[in-house]
N, C-alpha and C positions, 0 to 999 in steps of 0.2 A: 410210746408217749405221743402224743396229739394236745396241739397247740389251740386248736380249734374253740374252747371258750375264752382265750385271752382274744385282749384287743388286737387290731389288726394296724399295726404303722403305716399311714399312705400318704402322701400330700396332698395340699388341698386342692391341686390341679387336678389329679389324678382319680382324686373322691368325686370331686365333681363330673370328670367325662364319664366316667365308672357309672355314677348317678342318674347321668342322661340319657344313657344306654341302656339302661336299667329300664328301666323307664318305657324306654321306648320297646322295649321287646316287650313290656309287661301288657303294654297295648297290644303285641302281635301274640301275647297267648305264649311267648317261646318259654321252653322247659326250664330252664335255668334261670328266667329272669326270678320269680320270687325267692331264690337261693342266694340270689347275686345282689339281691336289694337286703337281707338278714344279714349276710357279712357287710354291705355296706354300713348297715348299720352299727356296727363294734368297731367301725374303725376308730384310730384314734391320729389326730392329722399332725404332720410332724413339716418341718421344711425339710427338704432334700438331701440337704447334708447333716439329718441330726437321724435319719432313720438310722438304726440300731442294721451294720453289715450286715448279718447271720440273718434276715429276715427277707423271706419270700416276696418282692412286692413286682408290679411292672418294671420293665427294662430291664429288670436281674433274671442272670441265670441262672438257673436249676439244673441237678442233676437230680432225679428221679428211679425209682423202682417204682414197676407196677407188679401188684402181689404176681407172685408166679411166670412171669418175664424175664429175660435175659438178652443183653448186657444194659446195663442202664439207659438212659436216655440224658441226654444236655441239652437245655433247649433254653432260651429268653423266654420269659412271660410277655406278653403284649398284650395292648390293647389291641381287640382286630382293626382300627382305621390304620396300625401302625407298621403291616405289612412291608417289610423290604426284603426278608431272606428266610421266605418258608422253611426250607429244611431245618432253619436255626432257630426256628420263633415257634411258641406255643401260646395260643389265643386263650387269654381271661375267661371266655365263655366256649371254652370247652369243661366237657368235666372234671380233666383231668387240671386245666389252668385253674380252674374254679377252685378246685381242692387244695391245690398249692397255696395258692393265695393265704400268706400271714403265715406261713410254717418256717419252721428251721430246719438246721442239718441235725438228723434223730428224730424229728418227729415221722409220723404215720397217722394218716385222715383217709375213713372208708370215701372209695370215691362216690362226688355229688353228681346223682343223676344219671347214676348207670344203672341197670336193671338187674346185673350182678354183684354178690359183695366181696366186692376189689379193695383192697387199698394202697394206696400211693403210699410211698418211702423218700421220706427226702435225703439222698446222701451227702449233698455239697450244695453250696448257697453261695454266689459270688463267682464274675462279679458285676459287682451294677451298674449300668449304663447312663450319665446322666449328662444329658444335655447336646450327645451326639447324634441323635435322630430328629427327621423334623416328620410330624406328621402328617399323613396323607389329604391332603384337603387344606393345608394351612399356606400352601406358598401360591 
């Protein structure tokens, strides 16, 4: 099952930096911007505390399958400025962040922007992080 033509829940904070980054990569040519400005697009903007748990968005973690890998992966989605604990963070603008983005626990989305046909497995969703990171550039 793949989640990928519903809308996607985000805030409007969120849509917004999403936006600008978007944006800005689309200017540097980067692979993933025109992929990352289409799901911007189906977002659907929600406040913080009304996004639906079960949903893929920044600061939530993920627990992940990539087709053919073993053991899963748990990782935070992030914005990249929102860097604090690599091991534990997976960046929106990677493929595989990309992909996640707006899935639940059961869905599966080939991944965006690989040159193989992968696809991502979401096994677990939660939980989401809100309000305890500040990020990188804001203090």
């Amino acid at each position: 099952m793949t989640s990928r033509l519903s809308s996607i829940p985000m805030t409007p904070r969120d849509h917004r930096r999403l936006m600008r980054t978007a944006q800005e990569l689309a200017e540097q040519a980067h692979p993933l911007a025109s992929q990352l400005l289409h799901e911007l697009r189906r977002a659907t903007l929600y406040e913080p505390d009304q996004i639906p748990d079960l949903v893929v968005t920044l600061d939530t973690f993920v627990t992940y399958r990539i087709a053919g890998e073993d053991p899963p992966e748990r990782r935070m989605l992030i914005h990249p400025d929102d860097r604090m604990w690599p091991p534990a963070e997976l960046s929106v603008l990677t493929p595989v962040g990309l992909s996640l983005l707006g899935l639940r626990a059961g869905d599966r989305m080939p991944m965006m922007g690989s040159d193989e046909p992968l696809d991502v497995y979401v096994e677990a969703v939660g939980p989401r992080i809100i309000g305890a990171f500040v990020p990188v550039g804001i203090l």
